[in-house]
N, C-alpha and C positions, 0 to 999 in steps of 0.2 A: 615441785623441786626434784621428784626422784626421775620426771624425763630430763632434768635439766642435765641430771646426773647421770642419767644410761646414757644420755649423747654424749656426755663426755667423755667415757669410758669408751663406746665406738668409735669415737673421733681418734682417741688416740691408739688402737686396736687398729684403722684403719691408716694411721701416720706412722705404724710401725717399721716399711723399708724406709721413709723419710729421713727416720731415727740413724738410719746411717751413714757418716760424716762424709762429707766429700775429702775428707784427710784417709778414709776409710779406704772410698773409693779408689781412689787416687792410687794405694796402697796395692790395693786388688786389681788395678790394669799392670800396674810396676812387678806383678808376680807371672801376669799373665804375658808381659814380655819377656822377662827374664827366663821362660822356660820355653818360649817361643811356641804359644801356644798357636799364633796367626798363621804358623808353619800347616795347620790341618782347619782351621777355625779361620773366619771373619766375623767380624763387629764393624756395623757401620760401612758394608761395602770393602775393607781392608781386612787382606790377608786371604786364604781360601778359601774361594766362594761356596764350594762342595759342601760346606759344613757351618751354613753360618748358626751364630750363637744370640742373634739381633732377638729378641722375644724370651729365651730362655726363663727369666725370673717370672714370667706367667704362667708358663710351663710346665718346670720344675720345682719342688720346695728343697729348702737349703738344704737337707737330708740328702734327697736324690743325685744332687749336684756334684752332693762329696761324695756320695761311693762312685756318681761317672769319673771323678776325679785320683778316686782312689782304689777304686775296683772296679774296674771299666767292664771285666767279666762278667760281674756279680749281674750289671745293670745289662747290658748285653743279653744274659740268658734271659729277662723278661720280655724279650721284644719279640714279636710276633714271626718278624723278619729278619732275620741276622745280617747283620752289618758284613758285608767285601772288606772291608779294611777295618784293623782294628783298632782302640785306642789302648794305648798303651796306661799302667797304672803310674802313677806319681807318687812321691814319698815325701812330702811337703812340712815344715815344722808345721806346727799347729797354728802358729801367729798370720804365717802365710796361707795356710788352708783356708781359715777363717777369712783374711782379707779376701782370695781370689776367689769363696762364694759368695762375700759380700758382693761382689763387685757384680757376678751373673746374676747375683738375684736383684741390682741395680736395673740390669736389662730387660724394662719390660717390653 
């Protein structure tokens, strides 16, 4: 009984991006339009190839995602290589924050 139960506990530990909604999603591309983010960024071949964001949710954990999003500096100083161009910080309500790293951590 208690493997019955550690698999389930992994099972759902491992269904945890699953857990969020395509209402979710959905939500978190509608933010990543509306500030035009495809303007420096593509997904799926669309928008600027320079910077695509196709794998990110593998990548990054939703922690890292918001300070690229909200302290692009902060994250910037940890890179080995400094970035030519930079990414500018965003000032996002919170509802929308959350949706548009849903949506990146969507992309694996």
């Amino acid at each position: 009984m208690k493997r019955i139960a550690s698999g389930a506990v992994l099972a759902a530990i491992i269904a945890l991006p699953a857990l969020l909604s395509a209402q979710d999603v959905e939500k978190g591309k509608a933010v990543y339009t509306a500030n035009k983010c495809q303007t420096c960024h593509a997904i799926e071949g669309k928008g600027n190839k320079k910077f695509p964001l196709d794998g990110v949710g593998k990548k990054l954990s939703a922690d890292e995602i918001s300070t690229w999003i909200t302290d692009p500096k902060a994250m910037e100083a940890k890179l080995a290589e400094k970035p030519k161009i930079h990414m500018k910080a965003y000032k996002l309500a919170d509802e929308d924050l959350k949706a548009l790293v849903g949506y990146m951590q969507s992309l694996k």
